[in-house]
N, C-alpha and C positions, 0 to 999 in steps of 0.2 A: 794715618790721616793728617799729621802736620809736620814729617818730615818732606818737606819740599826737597825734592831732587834731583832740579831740573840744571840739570849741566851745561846748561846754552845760558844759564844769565851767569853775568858778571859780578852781580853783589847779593850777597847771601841777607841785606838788611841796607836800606838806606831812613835816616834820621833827617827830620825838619823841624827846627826850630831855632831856639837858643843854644849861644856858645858867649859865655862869659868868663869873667875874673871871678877866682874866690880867693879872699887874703884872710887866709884861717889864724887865728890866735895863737902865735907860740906862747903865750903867760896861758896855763891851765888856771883853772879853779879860782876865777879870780872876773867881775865885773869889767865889759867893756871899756868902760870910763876909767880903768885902771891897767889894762891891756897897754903895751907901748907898742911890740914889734909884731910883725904876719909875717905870714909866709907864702907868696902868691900861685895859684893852679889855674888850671883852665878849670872851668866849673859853668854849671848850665846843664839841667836834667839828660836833653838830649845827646850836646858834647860827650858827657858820662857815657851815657851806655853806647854811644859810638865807639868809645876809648875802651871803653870795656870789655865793649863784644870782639872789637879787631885784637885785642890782647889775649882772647879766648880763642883766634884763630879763626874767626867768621870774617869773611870778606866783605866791608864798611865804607859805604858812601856818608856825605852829609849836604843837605840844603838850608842856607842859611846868609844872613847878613854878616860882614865885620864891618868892624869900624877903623877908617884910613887913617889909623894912629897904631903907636907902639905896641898897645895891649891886642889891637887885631890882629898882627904881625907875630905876635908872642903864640896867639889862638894857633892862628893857620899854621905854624910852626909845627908844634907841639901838637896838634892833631895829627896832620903829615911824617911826623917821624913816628908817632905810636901807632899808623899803619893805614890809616881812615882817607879816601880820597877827598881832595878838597877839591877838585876841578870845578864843584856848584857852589863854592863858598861867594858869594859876590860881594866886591866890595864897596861900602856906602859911600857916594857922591856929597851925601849933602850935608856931612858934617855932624851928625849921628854922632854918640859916643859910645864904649864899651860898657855895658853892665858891670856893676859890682857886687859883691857881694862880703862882706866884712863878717865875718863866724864870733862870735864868743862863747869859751864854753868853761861854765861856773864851775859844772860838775858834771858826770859822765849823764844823770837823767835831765839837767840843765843846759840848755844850749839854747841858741836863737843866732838867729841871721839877720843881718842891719843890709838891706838890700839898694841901692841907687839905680835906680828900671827907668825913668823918666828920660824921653827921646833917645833909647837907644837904639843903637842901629838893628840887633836883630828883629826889635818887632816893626822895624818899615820894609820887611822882605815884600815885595810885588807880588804881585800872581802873575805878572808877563816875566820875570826871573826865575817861574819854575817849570823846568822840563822833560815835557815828557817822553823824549826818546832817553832822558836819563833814567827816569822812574821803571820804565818797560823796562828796564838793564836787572832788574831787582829781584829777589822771591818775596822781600817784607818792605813796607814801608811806615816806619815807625813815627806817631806823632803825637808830641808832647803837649798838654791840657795848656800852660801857660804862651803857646803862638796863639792861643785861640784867644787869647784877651784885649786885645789892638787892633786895627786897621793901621797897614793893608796888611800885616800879617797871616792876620785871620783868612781873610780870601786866599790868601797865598797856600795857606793848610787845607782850607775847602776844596780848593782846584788840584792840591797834589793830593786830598781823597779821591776824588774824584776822578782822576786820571788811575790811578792806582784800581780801582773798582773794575774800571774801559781795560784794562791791560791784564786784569785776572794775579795784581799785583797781593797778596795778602795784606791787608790794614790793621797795624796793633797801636792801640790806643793806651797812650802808660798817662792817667790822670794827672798826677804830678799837679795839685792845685795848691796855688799858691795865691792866699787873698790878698795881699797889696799890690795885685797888680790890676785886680777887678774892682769893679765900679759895684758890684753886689752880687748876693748871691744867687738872684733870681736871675741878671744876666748870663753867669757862670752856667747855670743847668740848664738855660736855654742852647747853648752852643756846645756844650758838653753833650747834651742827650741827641745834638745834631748829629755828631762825629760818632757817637757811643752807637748809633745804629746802625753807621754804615760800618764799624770794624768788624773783624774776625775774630779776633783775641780782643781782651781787655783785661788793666791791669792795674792797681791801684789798693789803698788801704779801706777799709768799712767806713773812714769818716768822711774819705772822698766820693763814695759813693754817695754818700748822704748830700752832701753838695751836689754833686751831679743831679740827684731826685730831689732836694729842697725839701728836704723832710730831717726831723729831728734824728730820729732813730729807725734807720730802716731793717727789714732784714734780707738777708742774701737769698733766702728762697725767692722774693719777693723781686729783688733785683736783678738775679738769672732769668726769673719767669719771664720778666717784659724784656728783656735783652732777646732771651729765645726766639722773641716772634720777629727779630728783624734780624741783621746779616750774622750775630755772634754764633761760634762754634765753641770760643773754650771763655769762661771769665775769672779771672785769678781775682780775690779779696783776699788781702792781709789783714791780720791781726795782733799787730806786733807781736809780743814776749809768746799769745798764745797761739803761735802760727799762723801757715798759709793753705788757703782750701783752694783747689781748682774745681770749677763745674764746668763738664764737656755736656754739649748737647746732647749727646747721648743717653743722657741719665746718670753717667759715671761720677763720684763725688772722690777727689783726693784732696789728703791732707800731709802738711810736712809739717814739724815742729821746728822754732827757733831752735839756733844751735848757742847754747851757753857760751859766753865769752867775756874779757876783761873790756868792757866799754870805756873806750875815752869819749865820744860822742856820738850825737845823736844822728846827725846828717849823714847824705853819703848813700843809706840802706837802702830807699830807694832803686837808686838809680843801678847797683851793684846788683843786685836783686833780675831787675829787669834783662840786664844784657849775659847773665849768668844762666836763666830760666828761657831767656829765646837759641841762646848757645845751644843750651841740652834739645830744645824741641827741633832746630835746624839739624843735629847732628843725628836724629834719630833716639835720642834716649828715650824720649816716653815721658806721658804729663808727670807721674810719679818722680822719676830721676828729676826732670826741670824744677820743678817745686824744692827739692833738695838741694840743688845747686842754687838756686835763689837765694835761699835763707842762709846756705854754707856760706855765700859770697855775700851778702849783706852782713854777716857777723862778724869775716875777714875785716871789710871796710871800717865799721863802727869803731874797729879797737885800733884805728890808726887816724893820722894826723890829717890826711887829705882826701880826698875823695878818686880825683881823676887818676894819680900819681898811685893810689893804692888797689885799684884794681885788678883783681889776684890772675894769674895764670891759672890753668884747668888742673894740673897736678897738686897746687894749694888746696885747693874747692874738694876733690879728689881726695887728697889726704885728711883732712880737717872732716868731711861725711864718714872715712874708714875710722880714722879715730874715736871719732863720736861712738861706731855702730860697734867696735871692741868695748870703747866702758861699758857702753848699753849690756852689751852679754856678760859682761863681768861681774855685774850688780844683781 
């Protein structure tokens, strides 16, 4: 049902949104304001599981703004050589700058990101910059919760739904919400449950749903049920440390457990999670297998330094679940 295997498109997964800077803290366990050196990556939800999924061997478009300076240069780079087509990368005319993102991490369950979002260039992407004989080229087109937070970005996301819909493109929705770049939360679940309808997949943690519905404490029965009645076919909720559940419309309920590991930080899981979990579903493995590489590849990332740069090859993921499933019989 969700191995797409159509041989005549070009890209197994194209991504729209954000590509920025992350300069992750080399001083561990120690306050920003005490922090001296980083270490810089491309970083930006979508970026990630672009870099991710094309290092998993899935063949990787991207749509998106850079900014006509050094660090845009450094993006398109470094996308381009880890395998990702930039040809719809466009670059900002008007002066735009690149995102930042500054990491500190206290302690392995302490972490936080010091973010610079203010006129950057990826959320001025146009909706006349996105196209759709590129989109048609696709089996997925993945779009990330934070383009949805700006104009013109926003349209630019809606029209490459929308196209993507026209074209029988699959639409997977990886929430990725991040509040300082919204204006509240009631804005947030208005445009979230815009896009939340029209995907196929969806992807995201129980507290981002909760944004998404504007509700304290929801529950997932409750979030698949209304999801069910418009375009969803499978919705993934995570639940950190205590796993991830997929619900297919079908009725069918899986579950995968976190896989134990040395956490240097917290960031990262996301995004490793997503392009590791659309890998297994593109290549045939099954909702089962996907959910397992998810949480394999989000546990890889967390016990390392960076996020885009640490994203595992399919043999790591691969090893790291056989290992897991030998203690498991051992004990």
């Amino acid at each position: 049902m969700y191995h797409t295997n159509n041989l005549d498109k070009e890209f197994d997964l194209i991504a729209i949104g954000r590509a920025c800077i992350d300069l992750n803290a080399n001083e561990y366990n120690r306050p920003m304001e005490e922090t001296m050196t980083f270490t810089k990556y491309v970083g930006g939800s979508p970026a990630n599981v672009a870099i991710g999924s094309a290092k998993l061997g899935l063949k990787v478009g991207f749509i998106g703004k850079l900014a006509d300076d050094q660090h845009g240069r450094f993006i398109e780079r470094y996308m381009r050589e880890a395998g990702v087509d930039t040809s719809n990368m466009v670059i900002d005319q008007e002066g735009h700058k690149t995102g930042l993102a500054f990491t500190e991490i206290k302690s392995p369950e302490e972490c936080s990101i010091l973010m610079y979002r203010d006129n950057v260039a990826d959320l001025h992407l146009a909706p006349s910059e996105v196209d759709e004989e590129y989109i048609k080229k696709s089996k997925i087109l993945l779009v990330s919760g934070t383009a949805l937070a700006k104009s013109p970005s926003r349209e630019a996301v809606l029209k490459a739904v929308g196209l993507a819909k026209r074209n029988d493109v699959k639409v997977v929705f990886e929430l990725d919400y991040r509040p300082y770049t919204w204006n509240s939360i009631e804005e947030t679940s208005v445009y979230y449950s815009l896009v939340a309808e029209q995907s196929d997949i969806l992807i995201g943690t129980r507290d981002e749903y909760d944004v998404m519905e504007n509700t304290e404490k929801g529950s997932n029965e409750e979030t698949v049920g209304n999801l069910f009645k418009h375009s969803a076919e499978l919705v993934v909720i995570k639940h950190g440390v205590e796993g991830s559940f997929a619900y297919a419309k079908s009725g069918k309920v899986f579950k995968a457990k976190s896989y134990k590991t040395k956490v240097l930080k917290t960031f990262g899981a996301g995004d490793s999670y997503a392009s590791a979990f659309l890998y297994a579903l593109v290549s045939g493995k099954g909702i089962e297998s996907a959910l397992k590489f998810g949480s394999a590849s989000a546990s890889i990332v967390v016990s390392k330094h960076s996020s885009s740069e640490a994203m595992p090859v399919a043999e790591e993921i691969e090893g790291l679940i056989a290992r897991t499933r030998v203690r498991n019989l051992s004990t």
